[in-house]
Each structure stands twice: as structure tokens, then as C-alpha cells.
N, C-alpha and C positions, 0 to 999 in steps of 0.2 A: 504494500500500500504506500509506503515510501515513497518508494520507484515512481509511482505515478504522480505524485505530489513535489518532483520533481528535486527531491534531495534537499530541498530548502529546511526542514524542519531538525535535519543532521547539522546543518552547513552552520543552525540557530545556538543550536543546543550548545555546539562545539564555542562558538561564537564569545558564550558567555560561561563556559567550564575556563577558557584559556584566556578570556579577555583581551580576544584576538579582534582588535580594530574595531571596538568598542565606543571609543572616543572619535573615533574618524568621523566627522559627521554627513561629510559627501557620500565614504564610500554609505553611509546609512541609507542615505537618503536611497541610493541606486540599490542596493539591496530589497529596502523595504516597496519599490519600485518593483524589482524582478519578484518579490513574493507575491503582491497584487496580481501583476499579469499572471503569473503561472496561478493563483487562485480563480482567476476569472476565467484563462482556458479551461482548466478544472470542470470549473459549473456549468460551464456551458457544453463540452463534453456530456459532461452527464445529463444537461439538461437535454440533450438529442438523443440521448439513451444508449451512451457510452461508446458508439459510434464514432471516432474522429474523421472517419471519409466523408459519413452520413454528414456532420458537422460541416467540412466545408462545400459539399451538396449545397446543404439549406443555405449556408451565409453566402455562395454563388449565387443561389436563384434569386435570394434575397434582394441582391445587389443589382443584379439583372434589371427585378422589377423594378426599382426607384431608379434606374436610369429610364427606364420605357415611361414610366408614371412624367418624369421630369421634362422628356423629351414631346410626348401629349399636351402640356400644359403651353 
């Protein structure tokens, strides 16, 4: 379950056992950045029903249609 969660919760734990760049505030910032996204592919994966091909299916068709809606208008 890890693995899918993209190794960030290892990368955390380690983070604050070693107080490894702890203080850094930039690298934070880009960390807490890379956690976000990899949490939002996450949901959204699963929100398609843990399908990631399935996933960029829908968000192609998706995209498809708001350019066809935009180019209608």
C-alpha cells in the first residue's frame, strides 16, 4: 500500500526520525507540494475505480469535450 502512495509516507517518517532537512523551508514547501499531487492522483485513481488507463480515458474525453463545448460557443 506504500508503493502506491508513492513512498512519501517512508520519505516523512525518515524525515523527522533523522531531522533530515527539517529546517529547509523551500525544500518543505516542494515536498509538501509533491505529497499533495501524489495524494490527488491517488483519489482520483481511485475515484475511477483504480483504473489509471481508465483514468486518463475519462480526463481525455473530458478534455475533448470542453474544447468542442468552447469551440460551439
Amino acid at each position: 500500500m506504500l508503493a502506491l502512495a508513492g513512498g512519501w509516507p517512508i520519505a516523512w517518517v525518515a524525515q523527522q526520525l533523522f531531522r533530515h532537512k527539517t529546517r529547509k523551508h523551500e525544500f518543505r514547501k516542494v515536498f509538501r507540494f509533491c505529497v499533495a499531487a501524489n495524494l490527488i492522483v491517488l483519489g482520483a485513481v481511485i475515484w475511477v475505480g483504480g483504473d489509471p488507463i481508465n483514468l486518463v480515458k475519462e480526463l481525455a474525453s473530458h478534455l475533448q469535450k470542453q474544447g468542442l463545448q468552447a469551440e460551439g460557443m
